[in-house]
N, C-alpha and C positions, 0 to 999 in steps of 0.2 A: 504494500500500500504506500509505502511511503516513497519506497524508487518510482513510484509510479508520478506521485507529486514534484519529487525533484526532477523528475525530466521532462513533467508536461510546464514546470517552471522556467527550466532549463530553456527548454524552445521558445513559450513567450517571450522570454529577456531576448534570445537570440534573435527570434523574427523582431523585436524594438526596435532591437542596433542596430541592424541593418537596414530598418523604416530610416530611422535616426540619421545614420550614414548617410543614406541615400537623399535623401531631403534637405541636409544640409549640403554635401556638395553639388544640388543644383541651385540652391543658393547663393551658395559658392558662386559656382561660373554666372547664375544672372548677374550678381551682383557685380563683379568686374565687368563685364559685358556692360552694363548699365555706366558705371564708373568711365570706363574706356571710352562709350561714345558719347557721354556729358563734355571730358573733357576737347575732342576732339572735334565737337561740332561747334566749339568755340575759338577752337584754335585762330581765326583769321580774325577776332575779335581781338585776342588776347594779345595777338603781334604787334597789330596798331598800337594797343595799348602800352606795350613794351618798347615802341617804336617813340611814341609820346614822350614816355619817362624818360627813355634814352638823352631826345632832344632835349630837356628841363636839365641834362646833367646825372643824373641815373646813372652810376656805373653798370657795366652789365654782371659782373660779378654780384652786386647789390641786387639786380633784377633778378638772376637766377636765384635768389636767396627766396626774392618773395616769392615767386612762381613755386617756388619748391614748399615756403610755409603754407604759400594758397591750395596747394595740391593735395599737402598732408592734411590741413584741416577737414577737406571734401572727403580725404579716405577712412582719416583714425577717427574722428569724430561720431558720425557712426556706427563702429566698431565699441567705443571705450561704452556709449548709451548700450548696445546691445550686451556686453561684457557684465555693466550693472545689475540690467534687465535677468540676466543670464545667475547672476548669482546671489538673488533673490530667489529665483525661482528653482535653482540649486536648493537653500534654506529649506525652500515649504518642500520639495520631494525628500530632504533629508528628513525634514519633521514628520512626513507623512510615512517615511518608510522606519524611523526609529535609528537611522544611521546616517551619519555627515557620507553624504557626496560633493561634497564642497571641493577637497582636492582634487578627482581624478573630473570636476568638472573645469577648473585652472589650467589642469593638465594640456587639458586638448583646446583651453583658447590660451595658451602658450602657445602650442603646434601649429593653433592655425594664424595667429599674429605672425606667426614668421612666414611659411606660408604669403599670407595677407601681404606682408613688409616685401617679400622677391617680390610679390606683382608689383605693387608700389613704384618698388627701384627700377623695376623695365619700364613700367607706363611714364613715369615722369622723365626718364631718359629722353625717350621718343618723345615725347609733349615736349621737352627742353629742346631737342633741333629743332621740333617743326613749328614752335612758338619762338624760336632765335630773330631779336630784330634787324638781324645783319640782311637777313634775304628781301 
C-alpha cells in the first residue's frame, strides 16, 4: 500500500516538473523574443538619439554606458519583480507543504539569471553596433 503511494506521488511531482520545465522555458524564449524585438524596433530611434547626444558633447564611451544602463533596466527589472513575486510564492508552497523550498527555489533563479545575463551580453552587443552613432 504504501509503495503504491510513493510512486503514484513519485509520478505526480514528476509529471509537475516537467509541466514546470516546460512552461517556463517557453517563457523563456517569449520573453527574449519579446525583449529582442522591443529593443530592435527602436533601434533607428535610438541612433538619432545617440546621434543628438553625441552632437551636445556626449562622449561615446559615456553613450555606450547609458545604452547599456537603458538596456539593463528593460531586462533585470522584470526579472528582480518576478524573483520577488517568485519567492513569496516559494513561502506559501513551503507553508502549505510543511517544508522551506525556498533554497532549491534561488537555486534555479540563480541558473536562470545567468542564463538571462548571456542573453543580455549578446543582445546588447548587437543593439550596441547597430545603435553606434558613427553610421
Amino acid at each position: 500500500m504504501t509503495q503504491t503511494v510513493y510512486h503514484a506521488t513519485i509520478a505526480t511531482f514528476g509529471l509537475v516538473l516537467f509541466i514546470g520545465i516546460f512552461v517556463s522555458l517557453v517563457f523563456f524564449a517569449a520573453t527574449c523574443s519579446l525583449l529582442y524585438f522591443r529593443l530592435f524596433t527602436e533601434v533607428d530611434d535610438d541612433r538619432r538619439y545617440f546621434q543628438r547626444l553625441h552632437q551636445l558633447g556626449v562622449d561615446r564611451p559615456d553613450i555606450g554606458r547609458l545604452s547599456l544602463a537603458q538596456n539593463a533596466v528593460v531586462f533585470f527589472v522584470p526579472f528582480a519583480v518576478g524573483a520577488i513575486h517568485a519567492t513569496f510564492a516559494m513561502r506559501a508552497l513551503g507553508t502549505l507543504y510543511g517544508q522551506s523550498v525556498l533554497g532549491e527555489g534561488w537555486l534555479v533563479a540563480v541558473a536562470y539569471l545567468l542564463v538571462y545575463t548571456l542573453y543580455f551580453a549578446a543582445t546588447n552587443g548587437v543593439y550596441q553596433r547597430a545603435a553606434d552613432a558613427r553610421r
